[in-house]
C-alpha positions in Angstrom: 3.7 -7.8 -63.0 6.0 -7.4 -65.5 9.8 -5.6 -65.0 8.8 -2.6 -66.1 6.0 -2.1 -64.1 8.6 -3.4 -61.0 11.2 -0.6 -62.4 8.3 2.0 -62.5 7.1 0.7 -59.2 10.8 1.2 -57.6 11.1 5.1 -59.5 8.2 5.8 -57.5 9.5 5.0 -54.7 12.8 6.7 -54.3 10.4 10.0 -55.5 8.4 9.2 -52.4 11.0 9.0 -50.4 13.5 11.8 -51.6 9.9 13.9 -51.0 9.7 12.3 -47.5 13.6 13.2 -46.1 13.0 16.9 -47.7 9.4 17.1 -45.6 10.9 15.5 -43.0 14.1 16.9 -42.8 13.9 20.8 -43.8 17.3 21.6 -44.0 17.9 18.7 -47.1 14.9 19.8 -48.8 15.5 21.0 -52.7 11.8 22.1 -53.1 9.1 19.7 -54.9 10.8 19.4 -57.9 14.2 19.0 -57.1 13.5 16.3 -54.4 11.5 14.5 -57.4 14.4 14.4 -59.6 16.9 13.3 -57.2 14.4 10.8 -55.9 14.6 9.4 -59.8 18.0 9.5 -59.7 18.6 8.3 -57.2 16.7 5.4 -57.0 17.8 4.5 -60.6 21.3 4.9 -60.0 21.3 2.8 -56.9 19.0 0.0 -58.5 21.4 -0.2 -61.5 24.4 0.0 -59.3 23.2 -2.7 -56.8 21.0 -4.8 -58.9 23.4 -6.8 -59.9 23.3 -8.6 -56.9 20.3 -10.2 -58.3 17.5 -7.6 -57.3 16.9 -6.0 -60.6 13.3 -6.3 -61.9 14.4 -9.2 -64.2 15.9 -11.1 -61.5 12.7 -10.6 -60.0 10.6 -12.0 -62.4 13.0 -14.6 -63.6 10.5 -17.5 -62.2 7.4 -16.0 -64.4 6.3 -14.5 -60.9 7.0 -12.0 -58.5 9.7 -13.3 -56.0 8.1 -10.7 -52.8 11.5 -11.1 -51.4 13.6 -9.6 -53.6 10.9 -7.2 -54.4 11.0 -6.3 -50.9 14.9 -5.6 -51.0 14.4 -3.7 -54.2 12.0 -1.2 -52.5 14.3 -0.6 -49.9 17.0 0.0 -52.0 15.3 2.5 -53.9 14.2 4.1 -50.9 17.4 4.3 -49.9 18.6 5.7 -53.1 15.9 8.3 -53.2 17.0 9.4 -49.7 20.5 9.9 -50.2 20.6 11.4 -53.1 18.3 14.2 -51.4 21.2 14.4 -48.7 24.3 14.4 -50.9 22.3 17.0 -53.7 21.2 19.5 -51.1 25.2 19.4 -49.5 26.7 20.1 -52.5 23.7 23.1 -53.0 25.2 24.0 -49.8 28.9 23.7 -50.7 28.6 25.7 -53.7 26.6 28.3 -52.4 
């Protein structure tokens, strides 16, 4: 793998889960294509905020392969990213409605 395939890898899956909390949860939900795009930015935003920490895809492949590990930590961060940024998106929908 290289680290943009592991960045690509980690977009996906904050969309998948910012698509899962608005299935899941119908009150957060901001319709197909809004979950999608928080799930990107989310994701991103908490990767690049984080990843510092020594998670980011090139701190992943720093050996020449894939530490599963922090691999591991990076999709859960992402999913994590991809959730709340459903959450806080669809509140402030809500506050300035």
């Amino acid at each position: 793998m290289t680290d943009t395939l592991i960045s690509l890898i980690s977009i996906v899956i904050g969309i998948i889960a910012a698509n899962l909390t608005g299935l899941v949860f119908k009150k957060y939900t901001l319709k197909i294509i809004g979950n999608t795009i928080a799930g990107v930015f989310g994701s991103i935003l908490l990767i690049k905020s984080f990843g510092r920490l020594g998670f980011d895809p090139k701190a992943i492949m720093q050996s020449g392969s894939v530490d599963y590990n922090l691999f591991t930590l990076n999709a859960m961060v992402s999913f994590c990213g991809g959730v709340l940024a459903v959450i806080l998106l669809s509140k402030l929908r809500a506050k300035t409605n």
